[in-house]
N, C-alpha and C positions, 0 to 999 in steps of 0.2 A: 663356476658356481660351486660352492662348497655342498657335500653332500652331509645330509641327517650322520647323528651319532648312529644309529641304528646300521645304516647303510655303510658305513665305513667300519662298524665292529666286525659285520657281517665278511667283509671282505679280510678282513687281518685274522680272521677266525679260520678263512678258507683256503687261504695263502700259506699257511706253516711255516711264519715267519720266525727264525731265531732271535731275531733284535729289531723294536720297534723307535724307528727314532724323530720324537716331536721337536722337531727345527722351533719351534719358538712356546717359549713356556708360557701360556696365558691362562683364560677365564675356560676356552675351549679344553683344554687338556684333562682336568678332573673326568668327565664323562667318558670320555676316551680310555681311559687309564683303570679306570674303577668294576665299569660297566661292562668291558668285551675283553679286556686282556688277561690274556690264561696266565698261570705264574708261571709257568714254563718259559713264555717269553721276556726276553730282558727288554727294560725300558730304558732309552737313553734321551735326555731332556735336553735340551739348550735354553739359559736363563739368560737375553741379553742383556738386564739389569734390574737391580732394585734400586730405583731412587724413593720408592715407598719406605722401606726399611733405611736406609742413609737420610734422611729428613723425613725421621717421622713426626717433628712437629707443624711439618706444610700437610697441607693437603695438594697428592700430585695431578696436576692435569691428565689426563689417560688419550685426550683429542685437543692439538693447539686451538679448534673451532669451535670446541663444545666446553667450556672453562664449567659447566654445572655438570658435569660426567667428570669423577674423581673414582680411586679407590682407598678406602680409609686402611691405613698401615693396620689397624687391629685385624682387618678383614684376611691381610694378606697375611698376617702370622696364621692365623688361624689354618689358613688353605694349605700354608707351606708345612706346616706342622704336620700334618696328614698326608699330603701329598708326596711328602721325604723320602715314608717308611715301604714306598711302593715303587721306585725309583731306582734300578740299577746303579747308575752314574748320573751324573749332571755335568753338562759343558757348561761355560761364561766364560767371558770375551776378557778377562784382566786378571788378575792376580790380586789387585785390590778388590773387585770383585768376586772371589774366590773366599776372601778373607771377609768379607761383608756377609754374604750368604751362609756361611761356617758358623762364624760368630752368634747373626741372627736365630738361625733357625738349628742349633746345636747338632750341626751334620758335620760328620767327621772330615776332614780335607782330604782322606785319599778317596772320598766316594766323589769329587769333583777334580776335573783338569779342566786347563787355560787353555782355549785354543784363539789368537787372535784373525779379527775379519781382515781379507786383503784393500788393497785400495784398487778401484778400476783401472784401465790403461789408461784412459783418457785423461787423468790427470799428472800431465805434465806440464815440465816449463813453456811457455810460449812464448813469441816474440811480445814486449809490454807493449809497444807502440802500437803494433797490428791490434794488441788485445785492447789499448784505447782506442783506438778508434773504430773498433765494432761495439763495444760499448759507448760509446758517443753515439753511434748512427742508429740504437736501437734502445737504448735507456735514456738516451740525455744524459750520461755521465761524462764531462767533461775534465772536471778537476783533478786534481791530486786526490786521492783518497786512502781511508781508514777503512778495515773489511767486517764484519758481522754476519755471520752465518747462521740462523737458528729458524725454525719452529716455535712458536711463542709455547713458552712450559716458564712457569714460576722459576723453576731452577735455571734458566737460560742465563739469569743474571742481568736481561739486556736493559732494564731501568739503569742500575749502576755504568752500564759499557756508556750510554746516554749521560747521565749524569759528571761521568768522566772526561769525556768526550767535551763538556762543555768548560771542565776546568782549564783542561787543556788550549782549548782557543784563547783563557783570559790569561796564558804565559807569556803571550804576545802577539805581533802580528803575524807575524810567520808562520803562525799556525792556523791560522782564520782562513787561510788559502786550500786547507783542505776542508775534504767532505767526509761525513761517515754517512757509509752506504750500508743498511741491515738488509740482506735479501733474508727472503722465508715468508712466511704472513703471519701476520699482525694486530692485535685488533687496534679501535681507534683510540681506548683510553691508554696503547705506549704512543700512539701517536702525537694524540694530546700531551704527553708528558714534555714533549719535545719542543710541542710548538709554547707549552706554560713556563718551560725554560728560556725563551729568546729565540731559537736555536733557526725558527723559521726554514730554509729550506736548504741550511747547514747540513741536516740529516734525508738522508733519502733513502725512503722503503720503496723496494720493488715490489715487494709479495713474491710469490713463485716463480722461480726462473724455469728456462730450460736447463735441464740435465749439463746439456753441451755447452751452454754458457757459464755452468760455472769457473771451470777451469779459468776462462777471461777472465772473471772477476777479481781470480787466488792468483793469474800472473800481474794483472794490471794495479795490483792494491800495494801502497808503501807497508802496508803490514795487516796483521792479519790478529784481530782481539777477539779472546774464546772466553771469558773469565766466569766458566761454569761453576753454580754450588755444588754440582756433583753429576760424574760423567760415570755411566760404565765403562766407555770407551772413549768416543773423542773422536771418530771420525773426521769430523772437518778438520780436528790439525793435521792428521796427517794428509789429507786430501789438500793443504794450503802448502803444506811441505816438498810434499811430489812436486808443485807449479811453481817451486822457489819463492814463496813468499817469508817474511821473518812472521814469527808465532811468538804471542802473548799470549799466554793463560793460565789456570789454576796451579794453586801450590797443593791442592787436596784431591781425595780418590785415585781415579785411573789416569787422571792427566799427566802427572810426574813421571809415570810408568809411561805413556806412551812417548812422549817429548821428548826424555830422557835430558843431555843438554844441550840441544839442538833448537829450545825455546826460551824464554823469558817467564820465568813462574812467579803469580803474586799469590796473595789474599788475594779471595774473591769478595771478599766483605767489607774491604779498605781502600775507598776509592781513591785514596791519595796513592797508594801503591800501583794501581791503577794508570791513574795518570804519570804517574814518574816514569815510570817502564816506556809507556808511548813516547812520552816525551824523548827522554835514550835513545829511543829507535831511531825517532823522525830524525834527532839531530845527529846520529853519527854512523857516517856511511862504512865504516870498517868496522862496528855492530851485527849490520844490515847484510851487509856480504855474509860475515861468519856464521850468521844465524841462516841465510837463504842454503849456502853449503853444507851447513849441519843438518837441514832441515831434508834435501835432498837425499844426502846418504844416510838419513834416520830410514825415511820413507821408503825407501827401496827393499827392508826386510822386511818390508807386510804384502802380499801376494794372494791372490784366489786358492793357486795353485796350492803354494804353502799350508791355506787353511784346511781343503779338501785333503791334501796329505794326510793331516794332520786325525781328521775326523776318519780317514781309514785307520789307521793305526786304534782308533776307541772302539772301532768296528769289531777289529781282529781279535783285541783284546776282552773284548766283551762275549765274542762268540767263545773264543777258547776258554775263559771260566767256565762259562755254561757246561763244555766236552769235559770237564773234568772233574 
């Protein structure tokens, strides 16, 4: 249970902390920051992203289940604008996000570093066979398949990956033999979009998996389609990466930066680029290889460890201004 601002001032007041640091920059943090923290102590924030400010013409989901809980981008200038001048340092997870946040909220670039998240162990390659057939005995997924990973958020892009998805079966037979499988939850009007396309039960939503089933999913998939309007990060590619799978997605934000060329980058907004790329994949096995082995040795430079290194070094660095 999270304790009252009151009860947590109290404690950061009593502690004689030299550096206070809120791991996730949100709605909670103003009260914290404002209300109990002496200037003596340095603040260090972690922003895992603004797709508020990167589409400030959408309104962004803030809960996949709650689509009427947004927050409106004026809101957030307004907070970040104030918030800034009381701020030590700020971490974010890319470099395009770095640039986004700068830009936005006219904060100088050395008052933020890049520190990237690692990926789990558990995403690794698996045998595909084994991984189809525990997905067979516990999803019903049988066929060949197209991969989809998301949290329903406007930005997810997954109307188009659907949309796409549907050109592609009319290139010919040979592609009617797969499936596209969107794990995440969903509501029913992308469901509906699916079934007012034909698509019937060509597309299959799980809703939530286990943790431990993903990895099956990212080794058992012919490929793996991310085509976010805007990523701070991008975890699932690199989590499809680790388990050998080939990676399509965005040619904008933080994607290009994490992917590097170890994936296949479109327009998120041009479904025909979309489909083209898929289609590449499916049809060419020495593609599929080069991109499963890029994809591999991409993922292997993102680490827990790495990250944690990383966040001592902003430690050190933050306490020794202060001594000096």
């Amino acid at each position: 249970m999270l304790m009252g601002h009151c009860q947590l001032g109290r404690k950061i007041i009593d502690a004689e902390l030299d550096v206070l640091h809120i791991p996730h920059c949100g709605r909670s943090a103003p009260p914290i920051a404002f209300s109990y923290l002496s200037k003596r102590i340095k603040l260090v924030v972690t922003n895992h992203g603004m797709a508020h400010l990167a589409l400030p013409a959408n309104r962004v989901y803030t809960h996949p289940l709650s689509p009427t809980r947004f927050i409106d981008h004026k809101e957030f200038l307004k907070w970040g604008f104030v918030f800034k001048d009381r701020v030590h340092l700020i971490v974010t997870v890319s470099k395009s996000e770095k640039q986004l946040i700068s830009r936005s909220l006219s904060i100088t670039p050395d008052k933020i570093r890049v520190i990237y998240h690692g990926i789990d162990e558990e995403f690794r390659p698996l045998d595909r066979e084994d991984a189809r057939e525990e997905l067979s005995r516990k999803y019903g997924i049988s066929s060949p398949f197209i991969l989809h990973v998301s949290s329903y958020q406007l930005k997810k892009n997954v109307h188009r990956v659907i949309a796409a998805f549907k050109k592609l079966r009319e290139c010919g037979d040979e592609f009617k033999r797969y499936k596209l499988v969107i794990v995440g939850n969903h509501p029913r009007e992308v469901r509906e979009f699916a079934r007012d396309l034909g698509l019937g039960d060509a597309v299959v939503f799980t809703g939530f998996v286990d943790k431990e089933d993903l990895p099956k999913f990212y080794s058992a998939a012919f490929l793996f389609i991310f085509p976010s309007l805007h990523e701070s990060y991008g975890l699932p590619i690199l989590e499809a990466m680790a388990c050998g799978c080939p990676v399509i997605t965005s040619n904008v934000f933080a994607m290009p930066e994490m992917a590097e060329d170890a994936a296949i980058l479109v327009n998120p907004y041009n479904i025909n680029e979309i489909v083209d790329a898929m289609h590449e994949v499916l049809t060419n096995s020495s593609l599929r290889e080069e991109l499963r082995k890029k994809g591999i040795e991409r993922a292997k430079k993102f680490s827990w460890r790495r990250t944690a290194e990383e966040y001592l070094k902003v430690y050190k660095e933050v306490v020794e201004e202060r001594n000096t």
